[in-house]
TORTOR-261235 format. One record per residue (C-alpha): x, y negated, z negated. Coordinates in Angstrom, 3 decimals, decimal comma, padded with zeros to 6 digits. Example, Ala and Ser with C-alpha at 12.3 -4.5 7.8 and 13.67 -1.06 7.14 Angstrom:
<zados>
          u          v          w
    012,300    004,500   -007,800
    013,670    001,060   -007,140
</zados>
This chain:
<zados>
          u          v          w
   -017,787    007,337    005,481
   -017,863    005,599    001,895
   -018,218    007,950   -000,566
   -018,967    005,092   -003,034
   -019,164    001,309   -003,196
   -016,867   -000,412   -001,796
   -013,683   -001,497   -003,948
   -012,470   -004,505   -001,059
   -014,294   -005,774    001,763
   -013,099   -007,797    004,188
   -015,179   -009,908    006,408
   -014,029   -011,744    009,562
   -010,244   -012,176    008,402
   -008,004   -014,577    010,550
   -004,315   -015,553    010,200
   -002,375   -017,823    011,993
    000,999   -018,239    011,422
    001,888   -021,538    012,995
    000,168   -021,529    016,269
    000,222   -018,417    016,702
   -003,212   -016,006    015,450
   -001,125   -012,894    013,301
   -005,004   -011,550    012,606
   -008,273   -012,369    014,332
   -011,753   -011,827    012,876
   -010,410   -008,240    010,846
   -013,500   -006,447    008,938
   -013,002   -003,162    006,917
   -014,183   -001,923    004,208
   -012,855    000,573    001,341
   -014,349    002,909   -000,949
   -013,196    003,469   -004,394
   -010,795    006,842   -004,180
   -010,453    006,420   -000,408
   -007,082    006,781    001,251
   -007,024    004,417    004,761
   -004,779    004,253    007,067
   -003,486    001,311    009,246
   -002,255    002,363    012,904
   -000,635   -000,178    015,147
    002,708   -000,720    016,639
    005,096   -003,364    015,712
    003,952   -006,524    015,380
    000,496   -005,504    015,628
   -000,507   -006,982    012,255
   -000,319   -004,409    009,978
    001,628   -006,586    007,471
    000,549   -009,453    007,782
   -003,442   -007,629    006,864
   -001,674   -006,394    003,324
    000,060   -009,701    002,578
   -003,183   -011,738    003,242
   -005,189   -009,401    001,037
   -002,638   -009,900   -001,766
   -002,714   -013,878   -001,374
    000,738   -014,238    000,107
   -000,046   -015,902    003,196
   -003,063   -018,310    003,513
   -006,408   -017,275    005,225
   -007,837   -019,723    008,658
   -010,838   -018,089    007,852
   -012,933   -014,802    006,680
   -013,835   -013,356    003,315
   -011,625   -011,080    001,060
   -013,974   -009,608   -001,844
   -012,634   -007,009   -004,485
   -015,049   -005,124   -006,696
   -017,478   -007,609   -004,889
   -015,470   -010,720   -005,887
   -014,023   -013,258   -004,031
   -010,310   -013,144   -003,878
   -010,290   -017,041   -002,302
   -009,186   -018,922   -005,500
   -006,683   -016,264   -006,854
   -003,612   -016,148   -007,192
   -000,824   -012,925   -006,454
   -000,359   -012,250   -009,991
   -004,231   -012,577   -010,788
   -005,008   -009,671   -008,170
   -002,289   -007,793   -010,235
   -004,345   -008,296   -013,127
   -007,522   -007,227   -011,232
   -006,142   -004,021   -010,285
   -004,406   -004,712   -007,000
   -000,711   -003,499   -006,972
    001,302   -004,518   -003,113
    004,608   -001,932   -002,483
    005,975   -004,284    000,266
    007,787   -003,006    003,462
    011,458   -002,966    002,759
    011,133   -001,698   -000,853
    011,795   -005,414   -002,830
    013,577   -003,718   -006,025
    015,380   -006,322   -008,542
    019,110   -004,441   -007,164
    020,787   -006,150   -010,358
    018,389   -005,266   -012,706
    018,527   -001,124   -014,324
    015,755    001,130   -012,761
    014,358    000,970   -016,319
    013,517   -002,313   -016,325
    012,487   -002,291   -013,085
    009,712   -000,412   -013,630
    009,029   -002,396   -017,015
    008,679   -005,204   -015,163
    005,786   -003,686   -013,319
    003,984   -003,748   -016,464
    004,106   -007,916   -016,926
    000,499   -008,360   -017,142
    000,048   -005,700   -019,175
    000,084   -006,638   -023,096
   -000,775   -003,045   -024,130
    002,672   -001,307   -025,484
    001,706    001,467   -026,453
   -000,032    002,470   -023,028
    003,356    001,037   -021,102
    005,929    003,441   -022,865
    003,292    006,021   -021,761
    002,984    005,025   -018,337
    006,949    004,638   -018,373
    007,514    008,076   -019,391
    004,675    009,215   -016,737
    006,634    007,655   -013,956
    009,326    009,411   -014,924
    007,865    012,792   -014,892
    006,327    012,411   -011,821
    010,160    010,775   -010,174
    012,616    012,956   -012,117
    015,465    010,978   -009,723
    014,471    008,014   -011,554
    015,010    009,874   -015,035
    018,086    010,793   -014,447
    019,440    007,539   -012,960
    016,914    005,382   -015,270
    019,910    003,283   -016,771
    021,717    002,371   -013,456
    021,762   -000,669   -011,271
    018,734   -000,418   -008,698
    020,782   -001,470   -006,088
    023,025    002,210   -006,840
    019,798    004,323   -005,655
    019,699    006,171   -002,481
    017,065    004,576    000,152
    014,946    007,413   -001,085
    015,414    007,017   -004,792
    014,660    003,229   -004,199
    011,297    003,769   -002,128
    010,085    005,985   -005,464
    010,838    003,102   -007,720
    009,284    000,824   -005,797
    005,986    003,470   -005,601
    006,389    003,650   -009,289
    006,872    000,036   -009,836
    003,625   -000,323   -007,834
    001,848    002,275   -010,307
    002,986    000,613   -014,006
    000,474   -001,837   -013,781
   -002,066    000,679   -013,575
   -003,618   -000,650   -010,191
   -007,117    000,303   -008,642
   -005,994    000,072   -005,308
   -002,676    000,216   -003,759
   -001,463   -000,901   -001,066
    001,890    000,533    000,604
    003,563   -001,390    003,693
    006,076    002,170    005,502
    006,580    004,158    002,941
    008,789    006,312    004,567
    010,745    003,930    006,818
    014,194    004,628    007,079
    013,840    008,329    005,101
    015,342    011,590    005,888
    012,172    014,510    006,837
    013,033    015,850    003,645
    012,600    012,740    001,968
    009,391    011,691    003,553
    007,555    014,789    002,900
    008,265    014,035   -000,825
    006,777    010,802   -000,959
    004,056    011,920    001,110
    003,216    014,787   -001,434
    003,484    012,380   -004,377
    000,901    010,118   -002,046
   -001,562    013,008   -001,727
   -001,203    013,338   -005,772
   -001,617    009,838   -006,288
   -005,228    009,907   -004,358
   -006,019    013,257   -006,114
   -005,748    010,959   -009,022
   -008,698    008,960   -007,624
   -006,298    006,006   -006,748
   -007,380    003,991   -004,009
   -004,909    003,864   -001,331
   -004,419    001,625    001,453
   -001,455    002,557    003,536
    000,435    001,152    006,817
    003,022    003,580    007,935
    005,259    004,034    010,934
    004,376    007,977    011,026
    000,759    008,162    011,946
    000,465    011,559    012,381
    001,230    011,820    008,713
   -000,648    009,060    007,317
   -003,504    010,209    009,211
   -003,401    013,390    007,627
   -003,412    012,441    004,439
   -006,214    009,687    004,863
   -010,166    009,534    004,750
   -010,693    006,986    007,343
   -008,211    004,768    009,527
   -008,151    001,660    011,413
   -006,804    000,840    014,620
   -004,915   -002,354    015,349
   -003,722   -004,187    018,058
   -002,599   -007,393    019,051
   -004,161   -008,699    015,594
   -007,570   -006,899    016,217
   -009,301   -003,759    015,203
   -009,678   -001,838    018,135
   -010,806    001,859    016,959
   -012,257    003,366    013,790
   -013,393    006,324    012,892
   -012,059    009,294    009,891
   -009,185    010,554    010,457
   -009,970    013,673    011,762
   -011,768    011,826    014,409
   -008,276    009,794    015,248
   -006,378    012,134    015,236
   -008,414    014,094    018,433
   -008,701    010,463    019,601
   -006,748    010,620    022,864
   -006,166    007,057    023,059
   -004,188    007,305    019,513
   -002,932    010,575    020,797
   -001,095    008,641    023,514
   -000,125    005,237    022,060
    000,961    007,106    018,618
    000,955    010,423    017,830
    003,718    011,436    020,352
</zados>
């Protein structure tokens, strides 16, 4: 379980979108330097759980807290500020905008310079794709090259906890197993991860602990090792 306090903890989280109820009464918790994983199918809710935690869609009800605040009155670029970076499903790069300043502009709430040529040049060694293609158009990058500078985007604003919506969808193996690697680096670093992803048996691998959800609702929980015996999440995901 928690090897620390918890960094977010969310209590009795519902969602409706319209009529419809996108999450129902959610609860987890995270530990500072954890890695969880979110398993579901499509549609189960994954999505909408990492777009309520970084105040893009409105709550019906439940209790968001990071570092034992309340997240209720903030807005998305205050959680930025806080320490909360979102790398959204479908990658959301600026395609007209150089990969350079792509990643600068992950550093807009920063106002340390110094620090954010040194991050730069950080995210550079650890994507050397992105070095070498640093003064193109974003929307010139491979699918691949793209999901790095979004990950590195993510990273420039020096988060505490990151969340990550498929990393890998839409990758080659090859591809995948090199985000994955930089993933297991990242949380070596002692970021906090929080990661939905399409291939569970991967993301369960390189997680601590991992929900289960369905239909909007957290059905299983346990670590990972536990889920990944689990032969209900053997059969519904793991192949």
């Amino acid at each position: 379980m928690s090897k620390t306090a918890a960094i977010l903890e969310i209590e009795s989280l519902t969602v409706h979108y319209g009529g419809i109820c996108a999450l129902t009464e959610v609860s987890l918790s995270i530990a500072e330097g954890e890695c969880i994983t979110l398993v579901g199918a499509n549609g189960a809710g994954k999505t909408t759980l990492l777009r309520a935690i970084s105040k893009l869609v409105p709550l019906s009800q439940g209790v968001i807290r990071f570092q034992g605040q309340s997240l209720q009155r903030r807005s998305p670029h205050e959680l930025v500020r806080l320490g909360i970076a979102h790398c959204p499903e479908g990658r959301q790069i600026l395609a007209q905008q150089r990969v350079r300043d792509n990643l600068l502009l992950g550093a807009y709430t920063r106002h340390d310079p110094i620090q954010v040529k040194q991050d730069l040049e950080q995210q550079l060694t650890r994507f050397p794709r992105l070095r070498d293609r640093q003064h193109q158009l974003a929307g010139t990058l491979s699918g691949g090259e793209q999901q790095m500078l979004a990950i590195a985007r993510a990273l420039m604003s020096r988060p505490r906890l990151l969340l990550l919506d498929e990393p890998s969808l839409g990758l080659a193996p090859n591809l995948v197993q090199d985000i994955f690697t930089i993933l297991a680096e990242l949380r070596q670093q002692g970021i906090t991860i929080l990661l939905v992803e399409q291939n569970a048996h991967l993301a369960l691998q390189l997680g601590d602990r991992a929900y289960v959800l369905e239909a909007g609702k957290i059905t299983l929980s346990g670590t990972s090792a536990e889920l990944l015996q689990d032969e209900r999440v053997k059969q519904a995901y793991l192949g």
